[in-house]
C-alpha positions in Angstrom: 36.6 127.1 33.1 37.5 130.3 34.5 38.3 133.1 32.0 38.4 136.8 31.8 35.6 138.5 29.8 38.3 140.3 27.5 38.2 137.8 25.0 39.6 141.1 22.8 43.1 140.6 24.0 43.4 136.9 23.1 44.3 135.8 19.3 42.0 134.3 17.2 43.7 131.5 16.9 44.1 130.7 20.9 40.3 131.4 20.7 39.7 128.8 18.1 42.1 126.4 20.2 40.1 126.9 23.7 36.7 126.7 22.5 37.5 123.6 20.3 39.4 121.6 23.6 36.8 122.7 25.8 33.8 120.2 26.8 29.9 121.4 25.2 28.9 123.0 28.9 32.5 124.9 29.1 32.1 126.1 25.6 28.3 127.3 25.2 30.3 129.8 28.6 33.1 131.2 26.5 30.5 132.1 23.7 28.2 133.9 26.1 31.5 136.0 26.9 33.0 136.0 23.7 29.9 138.4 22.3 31.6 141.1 23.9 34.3 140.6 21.4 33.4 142.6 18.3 36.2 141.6 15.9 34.3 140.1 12.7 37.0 136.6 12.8 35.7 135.9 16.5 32.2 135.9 15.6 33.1 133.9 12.5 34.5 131.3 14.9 31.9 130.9 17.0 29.5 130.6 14.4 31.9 127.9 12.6 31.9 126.0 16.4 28.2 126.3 16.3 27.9 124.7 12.9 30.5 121.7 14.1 28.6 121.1 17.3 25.2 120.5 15.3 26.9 118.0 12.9 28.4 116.3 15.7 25.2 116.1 17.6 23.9 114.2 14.2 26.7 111.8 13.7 26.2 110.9 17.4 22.7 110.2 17.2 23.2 108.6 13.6 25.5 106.0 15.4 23.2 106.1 18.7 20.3 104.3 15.9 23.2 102.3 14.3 23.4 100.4 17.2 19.1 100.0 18.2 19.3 96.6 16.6 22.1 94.7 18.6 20.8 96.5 21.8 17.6 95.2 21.2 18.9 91.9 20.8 21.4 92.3 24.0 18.0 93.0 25.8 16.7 89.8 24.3 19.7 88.2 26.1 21.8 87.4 23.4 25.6 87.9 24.0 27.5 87.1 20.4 25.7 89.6 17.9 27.4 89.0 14.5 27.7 91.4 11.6 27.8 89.8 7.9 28.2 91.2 4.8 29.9 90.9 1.8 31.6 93.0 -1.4 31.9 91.7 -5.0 29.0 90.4 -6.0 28.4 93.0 -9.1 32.4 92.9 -10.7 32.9 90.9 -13.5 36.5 89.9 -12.0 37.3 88.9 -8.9 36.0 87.1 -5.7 33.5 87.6 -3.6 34.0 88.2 -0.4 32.4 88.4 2.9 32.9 89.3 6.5 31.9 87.8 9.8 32.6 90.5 12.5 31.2 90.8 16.5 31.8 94.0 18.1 32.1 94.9 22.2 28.4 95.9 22.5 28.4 99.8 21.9 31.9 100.2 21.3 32.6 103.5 19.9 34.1 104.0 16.2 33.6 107.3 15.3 32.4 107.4 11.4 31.4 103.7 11.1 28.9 103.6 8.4 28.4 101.5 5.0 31.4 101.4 3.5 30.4 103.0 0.2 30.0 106.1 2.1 33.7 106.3 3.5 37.1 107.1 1.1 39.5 104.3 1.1 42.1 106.1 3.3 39.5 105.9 6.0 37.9 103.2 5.1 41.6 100.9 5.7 42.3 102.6 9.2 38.5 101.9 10.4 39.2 97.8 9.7 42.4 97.9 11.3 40.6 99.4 14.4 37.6 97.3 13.8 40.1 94.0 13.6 41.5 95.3 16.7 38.9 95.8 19.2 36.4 93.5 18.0 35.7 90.3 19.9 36.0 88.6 16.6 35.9 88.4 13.1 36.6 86.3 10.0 36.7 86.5 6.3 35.3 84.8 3.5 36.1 84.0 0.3 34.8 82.5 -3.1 36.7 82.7 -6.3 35.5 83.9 -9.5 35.6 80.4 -10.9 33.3 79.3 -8.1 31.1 82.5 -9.0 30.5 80.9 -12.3 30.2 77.0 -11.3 27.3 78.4 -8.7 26.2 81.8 -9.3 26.9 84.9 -7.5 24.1 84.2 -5.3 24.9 81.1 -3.9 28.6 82.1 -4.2 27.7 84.9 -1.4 26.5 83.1 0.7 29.2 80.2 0.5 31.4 83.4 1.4 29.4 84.4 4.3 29.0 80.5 5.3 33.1 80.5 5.4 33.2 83.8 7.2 31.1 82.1 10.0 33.6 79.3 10.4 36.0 81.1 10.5 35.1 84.2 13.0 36.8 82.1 16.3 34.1 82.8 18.6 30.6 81.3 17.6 27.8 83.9 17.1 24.7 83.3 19.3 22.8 85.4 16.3 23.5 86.8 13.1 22.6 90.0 11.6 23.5 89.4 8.1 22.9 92.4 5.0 19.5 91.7 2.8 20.0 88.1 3.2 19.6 84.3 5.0 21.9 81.7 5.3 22.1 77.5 5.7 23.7 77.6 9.1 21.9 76.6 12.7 22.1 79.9 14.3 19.1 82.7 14.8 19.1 85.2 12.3 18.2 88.2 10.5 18.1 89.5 6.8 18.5 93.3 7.4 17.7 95.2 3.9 20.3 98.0 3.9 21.8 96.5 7.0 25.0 98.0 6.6 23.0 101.7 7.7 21.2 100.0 9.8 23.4 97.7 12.2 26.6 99.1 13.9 28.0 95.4 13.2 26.6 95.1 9.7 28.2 98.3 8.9 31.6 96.5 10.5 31.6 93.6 8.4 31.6 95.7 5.3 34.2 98.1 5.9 36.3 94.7 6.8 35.1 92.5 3.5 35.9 95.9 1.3 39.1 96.2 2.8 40.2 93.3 2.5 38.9 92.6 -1.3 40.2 95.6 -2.5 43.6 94.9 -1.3 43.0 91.4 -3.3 42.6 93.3 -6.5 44.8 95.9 -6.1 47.5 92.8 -5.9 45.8 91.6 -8.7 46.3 95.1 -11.1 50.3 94.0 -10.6 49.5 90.9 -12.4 46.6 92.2 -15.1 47.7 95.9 -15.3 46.2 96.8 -18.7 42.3 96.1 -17.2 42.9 98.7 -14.3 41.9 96.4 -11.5 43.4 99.1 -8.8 41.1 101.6 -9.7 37.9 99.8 -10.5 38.1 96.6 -8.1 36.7 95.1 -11.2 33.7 96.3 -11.4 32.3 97.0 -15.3 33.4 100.9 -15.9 33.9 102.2 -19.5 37.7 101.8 -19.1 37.4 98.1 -17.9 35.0 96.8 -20.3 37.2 98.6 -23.5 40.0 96.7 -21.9 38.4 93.4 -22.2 37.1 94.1 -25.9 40.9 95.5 -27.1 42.6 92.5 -24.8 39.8 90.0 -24.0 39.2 88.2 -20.7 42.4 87.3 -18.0 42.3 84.6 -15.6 40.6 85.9 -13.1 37.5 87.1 -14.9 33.2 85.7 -14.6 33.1 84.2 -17.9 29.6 83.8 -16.7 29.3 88.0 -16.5 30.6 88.7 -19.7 28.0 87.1 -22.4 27.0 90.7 -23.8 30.9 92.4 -23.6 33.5 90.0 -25.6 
């Protein structure tokens, strides 16, 4: 990019718009140049740029690693690398649910992380693009009276069991959060796989999604527990709820022994 070293008689705002649309190479050019300019709100820019560049150089390697595991398997020769994980298995109301999701290996979805670490706005455009462009997904789910016929345990892994059967394509391997499964395909328990594993990390922002749209449908019918903002999980507002109203339909009898 060819500019005039008078970077004096451009606004600050143009500057901020030229270094921020140029490529790394293009920009570390204009800052050499822009030194010239003494005005305090140019340096304050480039130091700002500077500070954005180094954080983007550490999300990029953060989701370079994310994806270590299912490249490693890709080198193994293994095509359909699954993601699995699943959300619910703490509330005291609810279902839990799991997710079944295989990505296009290396595809690139900026911010993809544990879902836990993203806000809900994000969190519901990241599984629309995830349901998008993966090569396929599926959802699981176990209700809360299923939760207390077989405990949450085995109730999670029903969930990710269904998820399986219902993804479209079959996996050739599984990389499945902290846990193992009863079904006849290679696999992996990662511990915090959903840090670990770009398609881990999928599966949960998909199986949070999708269970807290459940509840947040459910809050309509039980509005007095606060289902919306607690997914039914045990805050101080839910369990004073259950003590002043008792339980609803859709609660764990099986989680609430020392509550009501």
């Amino acid at each position: 990019m060819e500019r005039e070293n008078n970077w004096s008689n451009i606004t600050l705002e143009e500057i901020r718009s030229i270094l921020y649309a140029s490529n790394e190479g293009e920009a570390q050019k204009i800052i050499v140049q822009m030194q010239q300019d003494k005005r305090k709100g140019t340096q304050i820019i480039i130091a700002q740029y500077k500070k954005w560049l180094e954080k983007e150089h550490i999300e990029k390697e953060r989701i370079h690693k994310l994806w270590q595991l299912e490249r490693n398997l890709k080198t193994a020769g293994f095509k359909f690398i699954a993601g699995i994980d699943e959300v619910g298995r703490g509330p005291l109301a609810g279902p839990v649910v799991a997710a079944c999701v295989i990505l296009p290996h290396e595809l690139e979805l900026p911010g993809l992380n544990d879902s836990k670490q993203i806000v809900a706005k994000e969190r519901k455009i990241l599984s629309e693009i995830i349901k998008r462009k993966a090569v396929a997904w599926g959802i699981g789910v176990v209700d809360h009276q299923e939760v207390d016929r077989i405990n949450i345990l085995q109730a999670t892994k029903k969930a990710m069991v269904e998820a399986v059967k219902l993804i479209g394509q079959q996996p050739d391997y599984l990389l499945i959060d902290a846990l193992k499964i009863p079904v006849a395909i290679p696999q992996d328990a990662v511990v915090h796989g959903d840090t670990l594993s770009a398609s881990i990390a999928a599966a949960s922002i998909v199986a949070k999604t999708y269970r807290d749209s459940l509840m947040e449908m459910m809050d309509v019918l039980y509005p007095e527990y606060g289902f919306k903002e607690h997914k039914g999980y045990g805050t101080a507002r839910h369990r004073e709820a259950l003590v002043r109203y008792g339980s609803c339909p859709i609660h764990r009898t099986s989680f609430l022994q020392n509550i009501i």
